[in-house]
C-alpha positions in Angstrom: -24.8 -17.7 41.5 -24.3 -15.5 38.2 -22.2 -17.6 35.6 -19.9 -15.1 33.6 -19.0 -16.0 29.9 -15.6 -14.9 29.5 -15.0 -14.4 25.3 -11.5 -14.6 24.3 -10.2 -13.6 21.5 -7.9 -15.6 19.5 -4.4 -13.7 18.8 -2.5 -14.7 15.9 0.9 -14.4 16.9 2.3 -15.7 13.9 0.4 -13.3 12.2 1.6 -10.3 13.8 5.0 -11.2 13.7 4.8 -11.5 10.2 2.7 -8.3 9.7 5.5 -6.4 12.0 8.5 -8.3 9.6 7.1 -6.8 6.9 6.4 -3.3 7.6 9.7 -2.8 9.5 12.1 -5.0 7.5 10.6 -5.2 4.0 11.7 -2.1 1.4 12.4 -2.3 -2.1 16.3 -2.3 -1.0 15.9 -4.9 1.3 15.0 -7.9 -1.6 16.4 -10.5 0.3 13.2 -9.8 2.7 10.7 -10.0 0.9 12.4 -13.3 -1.2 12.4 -15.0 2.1 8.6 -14.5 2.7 8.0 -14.7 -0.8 10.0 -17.6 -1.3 8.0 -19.6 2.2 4.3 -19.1 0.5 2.3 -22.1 -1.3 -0.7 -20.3 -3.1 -3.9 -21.8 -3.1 -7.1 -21.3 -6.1 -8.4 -19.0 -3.3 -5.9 -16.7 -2.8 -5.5 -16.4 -6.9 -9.1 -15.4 -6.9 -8.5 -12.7 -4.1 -5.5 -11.3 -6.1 -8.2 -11.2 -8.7 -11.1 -9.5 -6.6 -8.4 -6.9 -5.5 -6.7 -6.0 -8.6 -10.6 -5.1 -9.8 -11.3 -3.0 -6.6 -8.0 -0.6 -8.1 -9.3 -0.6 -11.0 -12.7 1.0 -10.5 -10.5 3.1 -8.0 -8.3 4.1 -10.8 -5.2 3.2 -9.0 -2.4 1.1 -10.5 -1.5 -2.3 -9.3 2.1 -2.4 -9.9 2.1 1.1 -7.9 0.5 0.7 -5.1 1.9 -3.1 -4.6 5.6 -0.9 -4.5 4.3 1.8 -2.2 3.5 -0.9 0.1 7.3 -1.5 0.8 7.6 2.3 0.1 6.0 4.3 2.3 5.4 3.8 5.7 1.8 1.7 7.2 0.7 5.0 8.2 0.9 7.6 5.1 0.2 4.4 2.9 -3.6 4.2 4.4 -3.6 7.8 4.3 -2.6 8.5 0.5 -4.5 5.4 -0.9 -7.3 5.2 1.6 -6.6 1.4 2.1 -5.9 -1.1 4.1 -2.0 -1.2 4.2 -1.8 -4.9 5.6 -4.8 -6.2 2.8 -2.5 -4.7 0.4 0.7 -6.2 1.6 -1.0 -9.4 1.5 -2.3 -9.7 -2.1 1.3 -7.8 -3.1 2.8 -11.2 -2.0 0.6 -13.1 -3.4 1.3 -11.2 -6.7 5.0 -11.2 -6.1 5.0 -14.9 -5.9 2.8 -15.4 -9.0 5.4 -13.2 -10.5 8.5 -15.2 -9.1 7.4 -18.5 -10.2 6.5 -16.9 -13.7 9.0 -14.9 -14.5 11.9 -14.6 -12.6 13.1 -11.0 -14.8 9.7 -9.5 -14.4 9.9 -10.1 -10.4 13.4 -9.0 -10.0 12.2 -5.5 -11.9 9.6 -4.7 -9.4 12.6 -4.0 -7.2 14.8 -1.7 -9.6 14.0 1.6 -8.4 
């Protein structure tokens, strides 16, 4: 008898959802959005440090933060990974992360990331 290893891969469903929220209901007119998810995150040291490791990775691209964190809820997944040559969802991520840092901050500076 042959025993078969069957390898399953875990789905995060929670994940996608949110992933799929955000690129289809998140735009710089729909604030209330992106408050909500903002609003739901508790940052840890690590994810300070990642916003940290990422804002130095546009740097030595030359790209600007505060840019590319609004193109996120700009343009579209697709023509997002094609103009910047990123990940759009690794982007998104670290965007909330700096959106929250900004929120609990400084409430003016966050709200004018959204003014078009």
């Amino acid at each position: 008898m042959v025993e078969v290893n069957y390898v399953t891969e875990i789905v995060d469903y929670e994940l996608l959802k949110k992933q799929h929220f955000i690129e289809k209901h998140c735009s710089l007119r729909q604030k209330s959005n992106i408050d909500r998810i903002v609003d739901e995150q508790t940052l840890t040291i690590k994810e300070h440090a990642a916003l940290l490791n990422i804002l130095k990775v546009l740097e030595d691209k030359h790209l600007e933060p505060k840019v590319i964190f609004r193109d996120v809820f700009v343009l579209n997944k697709k023509d997002f990974q094609r103009v910047y040559k990123l990940d759009w969802w690794l982007i998104a991520t670290h965007c909330l992360i700096f959106l929250k840092i900004l929120k609990d901050n400084n409430e003016d500076d966050y709200n004018q990331f959204f003014i078009m």
